[in-house]
Every structure is written in C-alpha cells, then in structure tokens.
C-alpha positions as CSV (number, residue, x, y, z in Angstrom):
1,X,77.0,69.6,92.8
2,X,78.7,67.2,95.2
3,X,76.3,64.6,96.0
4,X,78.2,62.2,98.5
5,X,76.3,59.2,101.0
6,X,77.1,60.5,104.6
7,X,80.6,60.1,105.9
8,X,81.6,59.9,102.5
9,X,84.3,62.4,103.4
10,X,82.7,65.4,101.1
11,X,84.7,67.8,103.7
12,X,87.9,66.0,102.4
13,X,87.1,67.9,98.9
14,X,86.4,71.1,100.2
15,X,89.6,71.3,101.7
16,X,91.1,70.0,98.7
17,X,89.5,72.6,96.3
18,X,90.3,75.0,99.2
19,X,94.3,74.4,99.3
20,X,94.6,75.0,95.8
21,X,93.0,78.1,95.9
22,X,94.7,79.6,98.9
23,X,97.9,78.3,96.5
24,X,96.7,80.9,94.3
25,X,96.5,83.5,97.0
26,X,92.6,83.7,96.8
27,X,89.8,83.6,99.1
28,X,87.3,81.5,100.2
29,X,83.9,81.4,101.7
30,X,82.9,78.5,103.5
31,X,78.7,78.2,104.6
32,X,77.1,76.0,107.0
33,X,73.0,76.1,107.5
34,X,73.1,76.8,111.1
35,X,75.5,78.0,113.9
36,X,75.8,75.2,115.5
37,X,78.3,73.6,113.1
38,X,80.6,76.1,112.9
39,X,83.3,75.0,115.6
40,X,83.8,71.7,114.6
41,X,84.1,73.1,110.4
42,X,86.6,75.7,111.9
43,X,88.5,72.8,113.8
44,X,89.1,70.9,110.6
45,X,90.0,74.1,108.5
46,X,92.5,75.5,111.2
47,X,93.9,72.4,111.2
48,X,94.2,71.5,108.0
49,X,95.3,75.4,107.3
50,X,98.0,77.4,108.1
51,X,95.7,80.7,107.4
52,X,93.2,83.0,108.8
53,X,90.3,81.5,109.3
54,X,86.9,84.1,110.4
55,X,83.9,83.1,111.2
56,X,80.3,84.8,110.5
57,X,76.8,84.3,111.7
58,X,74.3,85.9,114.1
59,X,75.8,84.5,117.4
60,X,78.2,87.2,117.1
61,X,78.4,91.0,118.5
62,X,78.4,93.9,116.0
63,X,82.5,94.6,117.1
64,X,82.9,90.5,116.3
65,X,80.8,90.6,113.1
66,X,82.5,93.8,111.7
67,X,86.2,92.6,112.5
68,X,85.6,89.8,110.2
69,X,84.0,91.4,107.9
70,X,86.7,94.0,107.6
71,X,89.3,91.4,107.6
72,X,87.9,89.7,104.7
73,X,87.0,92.8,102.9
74,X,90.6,93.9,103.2
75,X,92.3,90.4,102.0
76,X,93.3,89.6,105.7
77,X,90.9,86.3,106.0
78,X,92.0,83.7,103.8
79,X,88.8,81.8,105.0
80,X,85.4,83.1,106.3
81,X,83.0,80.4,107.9
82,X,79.9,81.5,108.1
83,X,75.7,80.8,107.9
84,X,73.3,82.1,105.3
85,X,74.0,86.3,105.8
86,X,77.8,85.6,105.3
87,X,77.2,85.7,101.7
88,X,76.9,89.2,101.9
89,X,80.3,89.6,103.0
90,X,82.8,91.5,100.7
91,X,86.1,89.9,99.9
92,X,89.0,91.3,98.4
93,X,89.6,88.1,96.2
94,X,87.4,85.7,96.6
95,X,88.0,82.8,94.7
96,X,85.6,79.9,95.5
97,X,82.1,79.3,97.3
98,X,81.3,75.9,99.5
99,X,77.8,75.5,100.1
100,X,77.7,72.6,103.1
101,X,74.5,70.9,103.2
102,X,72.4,72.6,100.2
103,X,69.0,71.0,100.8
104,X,69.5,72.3,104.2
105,X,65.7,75.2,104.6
106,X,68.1,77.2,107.2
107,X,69.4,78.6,104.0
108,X,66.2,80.1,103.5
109,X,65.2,83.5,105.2
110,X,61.8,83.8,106.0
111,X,61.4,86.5,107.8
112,X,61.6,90.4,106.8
113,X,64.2,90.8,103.7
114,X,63.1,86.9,102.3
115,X,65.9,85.3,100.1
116,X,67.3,81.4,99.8
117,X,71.7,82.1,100.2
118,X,72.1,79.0,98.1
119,X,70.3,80.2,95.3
120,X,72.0,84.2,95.6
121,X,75.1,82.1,96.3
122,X,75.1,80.3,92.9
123,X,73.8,84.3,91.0
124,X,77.0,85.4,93.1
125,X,79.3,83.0,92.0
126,X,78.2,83.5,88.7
127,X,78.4,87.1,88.5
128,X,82.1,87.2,90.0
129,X,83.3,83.8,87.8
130,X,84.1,81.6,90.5
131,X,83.4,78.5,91.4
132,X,80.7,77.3,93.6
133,X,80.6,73.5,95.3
134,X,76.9,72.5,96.5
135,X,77.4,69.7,98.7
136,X,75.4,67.2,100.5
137,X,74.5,63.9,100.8
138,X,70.7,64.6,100.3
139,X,70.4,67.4,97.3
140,X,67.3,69.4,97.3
141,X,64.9,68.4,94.4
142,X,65.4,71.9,92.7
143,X,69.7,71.1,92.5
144,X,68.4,68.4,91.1
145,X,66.0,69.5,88.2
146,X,69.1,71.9,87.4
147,X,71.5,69.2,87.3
148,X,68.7,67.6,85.2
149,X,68.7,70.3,82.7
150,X,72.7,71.0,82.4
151,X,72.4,73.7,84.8
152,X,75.2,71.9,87.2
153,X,77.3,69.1,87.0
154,X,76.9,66.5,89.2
155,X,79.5,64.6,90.7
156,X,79.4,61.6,93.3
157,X,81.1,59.9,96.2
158,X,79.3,56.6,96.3
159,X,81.5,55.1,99.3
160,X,81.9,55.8,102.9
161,X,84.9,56.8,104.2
162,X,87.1,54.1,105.3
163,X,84.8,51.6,103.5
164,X,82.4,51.7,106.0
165,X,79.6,49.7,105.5
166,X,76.2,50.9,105.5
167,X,73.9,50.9,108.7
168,X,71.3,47.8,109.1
169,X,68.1,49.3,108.8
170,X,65.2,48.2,110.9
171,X,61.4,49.3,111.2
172,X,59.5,48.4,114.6
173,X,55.9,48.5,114.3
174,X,54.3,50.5,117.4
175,X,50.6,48.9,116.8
176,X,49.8,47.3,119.9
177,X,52.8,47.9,121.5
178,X,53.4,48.7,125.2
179,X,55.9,52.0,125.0
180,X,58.3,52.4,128.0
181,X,59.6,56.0,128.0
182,X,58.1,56.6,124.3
183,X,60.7,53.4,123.5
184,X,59.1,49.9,122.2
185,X,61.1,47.2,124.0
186,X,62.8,45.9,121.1
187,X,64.3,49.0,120.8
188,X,65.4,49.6,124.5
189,X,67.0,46.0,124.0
190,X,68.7,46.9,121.3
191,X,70.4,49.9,123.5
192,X,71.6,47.8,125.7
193,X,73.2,45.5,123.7
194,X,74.7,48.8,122.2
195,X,76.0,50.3,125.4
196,X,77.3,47.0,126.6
197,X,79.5,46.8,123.9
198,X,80.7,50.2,124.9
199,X,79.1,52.1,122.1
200,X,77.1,55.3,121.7
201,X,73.5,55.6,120.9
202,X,71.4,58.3,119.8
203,X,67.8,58.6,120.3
204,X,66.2,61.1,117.5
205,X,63.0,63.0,118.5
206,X,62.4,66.4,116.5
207,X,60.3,67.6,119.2
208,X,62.0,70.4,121.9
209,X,60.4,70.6,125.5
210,X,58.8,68.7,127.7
211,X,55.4,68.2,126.2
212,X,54.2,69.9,122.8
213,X,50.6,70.9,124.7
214,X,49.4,71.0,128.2
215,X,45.9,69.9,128.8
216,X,42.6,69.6,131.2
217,X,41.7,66.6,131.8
218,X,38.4,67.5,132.9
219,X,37.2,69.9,130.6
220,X,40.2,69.1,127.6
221,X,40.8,72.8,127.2
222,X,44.4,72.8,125.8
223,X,47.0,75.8,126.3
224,X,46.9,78.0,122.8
225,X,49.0,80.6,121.7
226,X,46.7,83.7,121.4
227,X,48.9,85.3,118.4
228,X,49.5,82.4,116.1
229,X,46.8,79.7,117.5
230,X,49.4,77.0,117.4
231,X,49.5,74.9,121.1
232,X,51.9,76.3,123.8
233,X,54.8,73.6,124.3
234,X,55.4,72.9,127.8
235,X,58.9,73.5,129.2
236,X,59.0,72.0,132.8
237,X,62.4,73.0,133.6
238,X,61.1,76.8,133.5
239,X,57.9,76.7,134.4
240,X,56.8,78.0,131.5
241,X,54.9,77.4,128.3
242,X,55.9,78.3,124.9
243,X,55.1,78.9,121.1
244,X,57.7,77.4,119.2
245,X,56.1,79.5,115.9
246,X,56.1,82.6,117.7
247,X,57.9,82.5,120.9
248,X,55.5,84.1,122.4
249,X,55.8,82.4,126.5
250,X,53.5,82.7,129.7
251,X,53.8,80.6,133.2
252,X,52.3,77.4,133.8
253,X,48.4,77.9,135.0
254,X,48.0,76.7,138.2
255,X,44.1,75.8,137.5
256,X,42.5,75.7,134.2
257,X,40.7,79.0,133.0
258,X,38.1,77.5,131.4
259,X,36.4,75.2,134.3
260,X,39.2,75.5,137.1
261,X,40.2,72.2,137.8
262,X,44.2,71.5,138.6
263,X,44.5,68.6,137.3
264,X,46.9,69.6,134.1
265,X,48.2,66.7,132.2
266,X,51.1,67.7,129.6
267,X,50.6,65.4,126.4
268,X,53.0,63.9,124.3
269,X,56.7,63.3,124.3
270,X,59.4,65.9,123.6
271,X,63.7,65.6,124.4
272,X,62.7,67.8,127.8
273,X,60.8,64.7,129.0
274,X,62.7,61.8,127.6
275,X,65.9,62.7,129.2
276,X,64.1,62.8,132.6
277,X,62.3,59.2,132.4
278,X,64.6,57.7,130.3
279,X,67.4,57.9,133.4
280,X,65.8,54.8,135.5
281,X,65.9,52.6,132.7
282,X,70.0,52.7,132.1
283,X,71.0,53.8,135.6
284,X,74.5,55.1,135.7
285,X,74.5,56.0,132.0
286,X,75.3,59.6,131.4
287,X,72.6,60.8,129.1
288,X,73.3,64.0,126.7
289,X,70.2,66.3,125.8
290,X,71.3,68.5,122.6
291,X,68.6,71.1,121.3
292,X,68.3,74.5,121.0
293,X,67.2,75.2,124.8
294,X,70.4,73.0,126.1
295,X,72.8,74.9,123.5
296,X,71.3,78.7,123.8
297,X,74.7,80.0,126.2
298,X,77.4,80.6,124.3
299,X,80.0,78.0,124.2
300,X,77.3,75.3,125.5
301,X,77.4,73.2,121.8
302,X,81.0,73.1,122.3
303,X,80.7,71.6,126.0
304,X,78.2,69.0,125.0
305,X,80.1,67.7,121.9
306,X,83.4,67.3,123.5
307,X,81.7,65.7,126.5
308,X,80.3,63.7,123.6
309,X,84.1,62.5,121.7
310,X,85.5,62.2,125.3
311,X,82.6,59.4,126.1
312,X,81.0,61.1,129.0
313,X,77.8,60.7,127.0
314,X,76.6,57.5,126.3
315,X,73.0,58.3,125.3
316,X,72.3,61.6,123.0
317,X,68.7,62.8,123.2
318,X,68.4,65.3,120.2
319,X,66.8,67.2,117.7
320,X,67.9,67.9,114.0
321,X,70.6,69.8,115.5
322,X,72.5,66.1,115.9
323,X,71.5,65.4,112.1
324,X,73.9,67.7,110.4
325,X,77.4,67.0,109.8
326,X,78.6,65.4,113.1
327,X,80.9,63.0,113.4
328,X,80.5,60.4,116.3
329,X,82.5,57.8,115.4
330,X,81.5,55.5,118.6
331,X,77.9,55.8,117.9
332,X,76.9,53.0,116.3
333,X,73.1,53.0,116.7
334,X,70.6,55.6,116.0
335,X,66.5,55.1,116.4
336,X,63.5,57.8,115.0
337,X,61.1,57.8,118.0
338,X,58.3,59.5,116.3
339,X,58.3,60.0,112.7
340,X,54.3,59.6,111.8
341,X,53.8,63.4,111.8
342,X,55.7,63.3,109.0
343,X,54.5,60.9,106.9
344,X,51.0,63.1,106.8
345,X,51.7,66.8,105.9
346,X,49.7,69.3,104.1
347,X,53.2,70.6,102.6
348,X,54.2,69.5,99.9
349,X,57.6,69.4,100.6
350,X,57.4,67.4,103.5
351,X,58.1,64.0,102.5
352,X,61.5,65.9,101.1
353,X,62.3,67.5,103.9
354,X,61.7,63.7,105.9
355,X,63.7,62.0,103.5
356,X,66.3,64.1,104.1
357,X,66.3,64.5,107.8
358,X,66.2,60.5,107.9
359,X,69.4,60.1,105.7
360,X,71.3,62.4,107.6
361,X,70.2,60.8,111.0
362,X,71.0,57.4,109.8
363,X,74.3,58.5,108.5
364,X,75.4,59.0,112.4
365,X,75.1,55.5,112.5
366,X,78.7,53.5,112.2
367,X,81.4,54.7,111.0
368,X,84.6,52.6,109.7
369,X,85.2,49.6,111.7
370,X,81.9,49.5,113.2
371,X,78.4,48.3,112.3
372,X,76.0,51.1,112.2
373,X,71.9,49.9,113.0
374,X,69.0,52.7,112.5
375,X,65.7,51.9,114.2
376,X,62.7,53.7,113.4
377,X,59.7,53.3,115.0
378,X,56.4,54.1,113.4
379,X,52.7,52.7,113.6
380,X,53.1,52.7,109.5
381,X,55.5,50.5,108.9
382,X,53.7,49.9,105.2
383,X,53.8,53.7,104.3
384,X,55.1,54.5,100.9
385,X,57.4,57.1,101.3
386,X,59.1,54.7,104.1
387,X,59.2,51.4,101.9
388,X,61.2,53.6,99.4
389,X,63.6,55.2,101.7
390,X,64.5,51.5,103.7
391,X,64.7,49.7,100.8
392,X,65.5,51.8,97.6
393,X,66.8,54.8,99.3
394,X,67.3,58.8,98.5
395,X,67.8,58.8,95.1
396,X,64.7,56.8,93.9
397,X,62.9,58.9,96.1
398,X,64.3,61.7,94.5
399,X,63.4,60.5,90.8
400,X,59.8,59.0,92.3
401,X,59.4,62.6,93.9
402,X,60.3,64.5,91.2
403,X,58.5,62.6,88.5
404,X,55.4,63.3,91.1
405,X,55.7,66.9,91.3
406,X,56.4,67.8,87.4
407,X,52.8,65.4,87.4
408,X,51.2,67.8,89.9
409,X,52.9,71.0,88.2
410,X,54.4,71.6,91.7
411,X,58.1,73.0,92.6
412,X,60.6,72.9,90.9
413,X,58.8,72.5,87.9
414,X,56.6,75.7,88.1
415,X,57.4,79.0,90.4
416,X,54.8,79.4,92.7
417,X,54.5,83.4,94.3
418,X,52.3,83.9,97.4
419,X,51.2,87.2,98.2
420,X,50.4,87.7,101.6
421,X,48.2,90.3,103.3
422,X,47.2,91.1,106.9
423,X,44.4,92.6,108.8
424,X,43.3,93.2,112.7
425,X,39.8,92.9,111.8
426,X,39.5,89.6,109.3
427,X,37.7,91.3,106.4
428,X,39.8,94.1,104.8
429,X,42.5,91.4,103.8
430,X,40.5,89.2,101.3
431,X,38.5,92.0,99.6
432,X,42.3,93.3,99.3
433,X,43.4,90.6,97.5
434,X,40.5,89.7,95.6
435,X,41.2,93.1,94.0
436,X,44.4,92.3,93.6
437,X,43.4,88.9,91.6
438,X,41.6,91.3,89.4
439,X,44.3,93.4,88.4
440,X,46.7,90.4,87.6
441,X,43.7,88.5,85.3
442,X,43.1,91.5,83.4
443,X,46.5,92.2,82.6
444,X,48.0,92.1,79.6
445,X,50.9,89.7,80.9
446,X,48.4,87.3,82.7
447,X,48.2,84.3,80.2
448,X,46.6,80.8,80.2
449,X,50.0,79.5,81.7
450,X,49.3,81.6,84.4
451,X,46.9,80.2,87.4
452,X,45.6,82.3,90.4
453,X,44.4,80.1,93.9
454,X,42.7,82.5,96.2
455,X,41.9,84.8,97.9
456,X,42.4,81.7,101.1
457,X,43.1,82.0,104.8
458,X,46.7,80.9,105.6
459,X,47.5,78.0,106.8
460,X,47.7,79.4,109.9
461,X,45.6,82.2,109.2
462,X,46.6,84.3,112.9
463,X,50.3,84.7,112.9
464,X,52.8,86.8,115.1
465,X,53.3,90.1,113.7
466,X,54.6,93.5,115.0
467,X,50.8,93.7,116.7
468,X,49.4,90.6,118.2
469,X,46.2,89.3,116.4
470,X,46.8,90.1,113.1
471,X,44.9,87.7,110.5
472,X,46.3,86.5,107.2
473,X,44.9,85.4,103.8
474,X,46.8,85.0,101.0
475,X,46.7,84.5,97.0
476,X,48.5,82.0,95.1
477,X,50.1,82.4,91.8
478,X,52.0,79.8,89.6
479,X,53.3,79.8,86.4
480,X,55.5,76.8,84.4
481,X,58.9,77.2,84.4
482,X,61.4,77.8,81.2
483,X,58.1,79.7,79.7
484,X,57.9,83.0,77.8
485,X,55.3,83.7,80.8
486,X,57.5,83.3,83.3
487,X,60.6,85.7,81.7
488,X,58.0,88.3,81.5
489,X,56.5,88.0,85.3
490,X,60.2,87.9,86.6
C-alpha cells in the first residue's frame, strides 16, 4: 500500500517500479477508476517510456478493445492502461499490477456480473506472484484493516512534491448569509483576489445539470422518476429531465400535470446552472464546466484539459471528475459549494466516501511555489466529521472511523451479504425472502455469529430493471470477520 498526501508524486513510483520491470522484459498493467484519466496517465507513461503503451476501458469499440487485448496477450504491449474490466486482460508476462486511486467505488461493479477489481486485482496478483502497488492518497478503510492485520505493507510519502506547502484551509459559515450564484461573498472575494493574481480557481459542486428537481409552485408537485422514484434532474440545455439513478429522460412539461399551472420553478443548484449565472459576476473570465454531460464526445476531456494547462480557463466548474489525479499547477484555490448532503447520509460509508472526495479536491489546491487555499462552505461549520478533517486530517479520521465501525460491527470488521429480490406486484418479494430467512436460521451452518436483518424494502425500494416498476426488498446477512463462521459461509 502506497499511501502518499496529494501531489506527493506517487506516479513518480509507479514509473519507477515500472522501469525496472520492463528492464526485466515483463509486463505491466496500469488501472485508473474511471476513463477520464487515462490520457493524461498515458502522456506520462509514453513519455517516460520508450514502449508500447495500450490502453483498455469501455470508451472503446470491440476492433479497439480486442487489438489491445491481443497485443498484450501476445507480449506486444509492454503497458496496458486501463479501468476496472482491464484486469481481465491476459498477458503473456505480466509482471506487476498498479492500482491508481484504491478507495476509488468506480472500482466497484454494481451492476450485472458484481465484483470490486481492487480486491480480484490483489487474488490475481497473488495467484500469478507478482507484485501489486495500491496507491492513493486517501486508502479505503478495508486497505487499511489489512495493513492493520499484516495483510499489506504500508508505505508513505509524507511530503509534497517540490515541498509544497499545504493549502490554508477555511470554513465559511452559510447561516444567515446572502448567496450570489450559490457563492457567499467571502468566497467570490476571495476569487477575485485569486484571478487577479493570474491564478486558477476551481469551484467544486458534485451535482450535474441544471437543477436536481423541477417543481410547481402552486401545487409543489415535483418531477419523479416513475421507475426508480428518485427526482428528475433538470438539464436546461436539452430541454429535458433526467434520472441520474436510472437514466430514464422525458421533455420538460410545459404545464404541471397535477393542477396545470406553468409556473415551473427548477430547485437547487447544479454545474449546468452555475456556469450560466456565474458569467456576470467575472465578465471576461473564461469559465470551464467539466462533468460527465460536457465530456460525453469522444476526445471532449482532452479539449477541456488542454484548454485548461494552456490558461484559456480561468474558472473550473466541476464534479468529482476534477477530484482525481489532475494536475493544475496554476490553480491555487479550490471551494466545496455544497457539502451538507454529505454530512447526513443513511450510508454508512458516507462520511468515507466525503472524506475522501474532500482530500482529493483540496489536493488541487497549490502546487510548488504557490500557496494553495480550500474554502468550503457549509451551514455546519461545527459538524464532527468536518472539525476532524480541517484540523486533524484523513488519517485520524481513518483511525476515529475505523475504531467506530469495529464498535458498530460494521465493514470491514464483519462481511455483510444482501440478497435482493424483485417483484411487479409488491407482495411475492418478502414472503420470498422470509422463506429464505428460514432456510438460512435452520441450517446447520447458521450460528450465533450469524445475524439476519429482514425481510425490508430497499432503500429505494422501486428501481430500474429490465421492466419498469419492479419493487425491491431485500435481507441482510452479517457475520464477523476472521471467524470459523465466516470460512464456512464463503
């Protein structure tokens, strides 16, 4: 496990590792959690290598996909970049496995044929008796609990590159405040002063589209997805609402079709919006939107990153797409516009996932030479989870986290297994699993370190599926880890 604060220069070690084992006349597979940063890892590779490099991942054709994987099945591909289904690939010789950003969840498949790559990449690695390199600047909370119990060795880059020094850290409190453009004003002062001294600034809001619902401000009826009952997000650039769950999409009502009125207010912020009204209030400063409905054609990432290095951009609006790996090295502040969802999540695993997401954000802030600042704004400046991020950072939120959950008998500590079944009608699905429930209780492996929570509806008990309208409940079943109960239930 490489555990390195961001722009510590973890690449520089990959490529390190790397050159010695191309010295050996080895392979080796390189994987990054989402497409998007795949051209600038291939830049630094091809230019650091004088080898073929392939790259993998579902942005490809079949005739693309197969070349590559024939090239590094046959020893042709010294290096194959990829996302999580590259670690299917065969290789003739492989010799070494990077995983880039390990706490990343895009790692995780979720749909049909489920399986986490990072965990199948470490069983891989194993199997073949190579070498595998987890890296990242925010390790997930299981890496940890291995490293915790000599399952991997941890190792640390404590410094920025460059000795860059770490970005000032600042909380604005929203109560009471009058918001311009979803901005407080300390914050849009704080831009300027930024852009005046001919930096960059990034303005983080994890929120595509224009507004995440559209409503009737007469009657309140609020656009709903009909397969997943999740709110339609309005995009105004297309006229068009969608789910972002199921992406499911229908036009804009004209009138409301519960009372008929017209008058159709969108609510809340999202990137869509805040490029458009953030434009009068720093006029002649090209603005940047980067999210997955500004990147979607092929090559567009590409365009709006080197439009980014070249300066054109002055102002990135973003979503977690700008989190991951980037290197800006003229932005020098960063602000959080909207965190509080966040902070009050029935997952468990949300105050990880924030914790990580705010690291990586604030590590765009100031690299060497230049003084970084972070700005998030919140209306609970005195929530717990914050305190310990601004003030004792990552890891002690990673010991408080993990002492919290082996308290709780949550993840990693126990394996949790949901099994999930559907129905059109909303009655078939629980007597299913109730029956179910029965059969594991009564069996001869079920034991008092086994617990059973359900039959429940899902937490969003009508999902997409293959037929619209299909209801879910589900059963819960946990067991502690490192047991005799859980070798026999695996």
């Amino acid at each position: 496990m490489l555990a390195g604060v961001t722009g510590s220069g973890k690449t520089e070690v990959y490529l390190s590792v790397l050159e010695n084992v191309l010295a050996q006349g080895k392979q080796a597979l390189v994987m990054v959690p989402e497409i998007g940063l795949t051209p600038q890892t291939i830049a630094r590779f091809r230019e650091r290598f004088n080898a073929p490099v392939e790259v993998l991942h579902s942005g490809l054709n079949d005739s693309e996909r197969l070349s590559a994987w024939l090239k590094a099945k046959n020893g042709e591909a010294a290096i194959v970049i990829g996302t999580r289904s590259s670690l299917f690939t065969p290789f003739k010789n492989l010799g070494v496995i990077v995983i880039d950003e390990e706490h990343d969840s895009s790692y995780k498949q979720q749909e049909g044929w489920r399986y986490h790559a990072r965990d199948l990449a470490v069983y891989r690695a194993h199997s073949e008796q190579i070498p595998i390199i987890l890296g990242s600047a925010t390790p997930a909370l299981e890496t940890l609990c291995n490293v915790r119990q000599k399952k991997y060795r941890m190792l640390r880059l404590t410094r920025r590159a460059g000795n860059a020094r770490p970005a000032l850290q600042h909380v604005l409190d929203l109560k009471g405040q009058r918001l311009q453009a979803g901005l407080a004003p300390a914050l849009i002062a704080r831009m300027r002063q930024h852009l005046q001294a001919d930096n960059q600034v990034i303005l983080f809001l994890n929120r595509r589209g224009f507004a995440p619902a559209l409503l009737c401000h007469d009657c309140g009826w609020i656009a709903e997805c009909p397969r997943c009952d999740h709110y339609y997000t309005l995009h105004q650039a297309q006229h068009h609402l969608r789910c972002h769950h199921c992406d499911s999409q229908r036009p804009v009502p004209r009138q409301c079709p519960s009372c008929g009125s017209t008058h159709m207010l969108p609510v809340g912020l999202g990137t869509e919006q805040l490029e458009q009204v953030l434009a009068p209030f720093f006029p002649g400063v090209p603005i940047s939107r980067i999210d997955r409905d500004t990147t979607s054609r092929k090559g567009a990432l590409e365009q709006h990153l080197a439009e980014v290095h070249r300066g054109g951009a002055r102002i990135l609006i973003g979503t977690q797409m700008l989190a991951k790996g980037h290197h800006f090295p003229d932005v020098t502040l960063v602000a959080l516009l909207d965190v509080d969802g966040a902070l009050f999540s029935a997952d468990f695993r949300s105050a990880e996932r924030f914790a990580q997401l705010y690291t990586q954000v604030s590590g765009r802030a100031g690299r060497a030479g230049k003084q970084g600042e972070v700005v998030l704004q919140t209306h609970h400046p005195e929530h717990p989870l914050l305190q310990t991020l601004l003030y004792k950072g990552y890891d002690a939120f990673a010991e408080q986290a993990l002492a919290e959950r082996q308290t709780l008998q949550l993840p990693p500590w126990t394996s949790h297994v949901i099994i999930r079944a559907e129905d059109h009608n909303n009655q078939q699905a629980p007597v299913f699993l109730q029956q179910l429930r029965n059969l594991i209780q009564a069996s001869p492996l079920s034991d008092d370190k086994l617990w059973i929570l359900g039959p429940v509806p899902a937490l969003a008990p009508k999902r997409a599926a293959a037929i619209a309208g299909k209801f879910y409940f589900s059963i819960l079943h946990g067991f502690a880890c490192n047991t005799s109960s859980a070798a026999r239930w695996r």
